[in-house]
C-alpha positions in Angstrom: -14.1 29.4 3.2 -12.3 32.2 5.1 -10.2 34.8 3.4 -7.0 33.2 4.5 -8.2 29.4 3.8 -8.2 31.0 0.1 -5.1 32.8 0.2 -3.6 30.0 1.1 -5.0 27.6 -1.4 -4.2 29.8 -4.6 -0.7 30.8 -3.4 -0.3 26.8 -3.2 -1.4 26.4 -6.6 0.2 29.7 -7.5 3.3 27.5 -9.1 3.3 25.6 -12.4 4.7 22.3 -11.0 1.8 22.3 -8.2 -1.0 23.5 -10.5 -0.1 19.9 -12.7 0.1 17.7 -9.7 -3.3 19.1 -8.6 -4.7 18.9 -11.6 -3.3 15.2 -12.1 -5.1 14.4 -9.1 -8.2 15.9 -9.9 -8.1 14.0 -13.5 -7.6 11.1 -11.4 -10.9 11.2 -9.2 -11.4 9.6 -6.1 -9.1 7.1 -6.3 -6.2 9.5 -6.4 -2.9 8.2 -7.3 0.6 7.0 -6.0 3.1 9.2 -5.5 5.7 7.4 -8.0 2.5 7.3 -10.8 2.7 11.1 -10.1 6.4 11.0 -10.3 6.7 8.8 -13.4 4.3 10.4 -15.5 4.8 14.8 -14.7 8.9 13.6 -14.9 9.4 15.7 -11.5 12.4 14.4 -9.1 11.4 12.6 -6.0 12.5 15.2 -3.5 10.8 18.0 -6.0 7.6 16.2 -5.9 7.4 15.6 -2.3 7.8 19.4 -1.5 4.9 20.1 -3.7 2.8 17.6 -2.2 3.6 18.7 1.4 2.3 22.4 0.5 -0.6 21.3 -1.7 -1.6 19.2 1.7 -0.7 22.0 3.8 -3.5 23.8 2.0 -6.1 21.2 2.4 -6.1 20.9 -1.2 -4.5 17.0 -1.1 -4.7 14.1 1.6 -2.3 11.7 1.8 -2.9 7.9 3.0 -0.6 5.1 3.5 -1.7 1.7 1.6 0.2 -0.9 2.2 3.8 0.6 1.1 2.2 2.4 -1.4 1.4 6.9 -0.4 -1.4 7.6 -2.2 -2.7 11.3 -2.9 -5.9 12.3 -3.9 -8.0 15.4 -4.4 -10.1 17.0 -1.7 -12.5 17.8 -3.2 -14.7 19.2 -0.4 -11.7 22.3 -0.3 -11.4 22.2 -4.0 -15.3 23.2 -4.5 -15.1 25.6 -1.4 -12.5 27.4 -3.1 -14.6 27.6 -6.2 -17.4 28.7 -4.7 -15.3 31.4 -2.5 -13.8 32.6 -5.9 -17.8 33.0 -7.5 -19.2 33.8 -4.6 -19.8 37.3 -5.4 -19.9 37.3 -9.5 -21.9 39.9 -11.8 -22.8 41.6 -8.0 -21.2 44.9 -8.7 -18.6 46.9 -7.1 -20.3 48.2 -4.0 
């Protein structure tokens, strides 16, 4: 992951609301979640919530996909662990 990809990412998750839809998502594995589950149980208004998802999928943190009439959201977690490994990528390595 490039410097910017991770900028990018963390300032995304850099707010509380975003941080506990991630998080949601990531609880609920790979079958992700509807948008009005998400909704229903955080207690975030529908304009609110869609805000957050549209920059948590800006940062190629979330995909979206249309089933039936229902949005789904789920984790990616390919970006998620690249981010990870981005963040420990140079532990206990010293200052040089």
């Amino acid at each position: 992951m490039e410097m910017q990809q991770a900028a990018t990412a963390l300032e995304a998750l850099s707010k509380e609301t975003r941080l506990r839809i991630f998080r949601y998502l990531v609880k609920a594995g790979d079958d992700g979640a509807a948008v009005g589950e998400i909704q229903k149980s955080l207690q975030i208004p529908g304009s609110t919530l869609s805000h957050h998802i549209a920059k948590l999928v800006r940062a190629n943190l979330v995909v979206q996909e249309r089933q039936s009439t229902v949005l789904k959201c789920k984790t990616n977690y390919q970006s998620m662990n690249e981010l990870i490994a981005f963040l420990t990528d140079c532990c206990c390595q010293g200052n040089d």
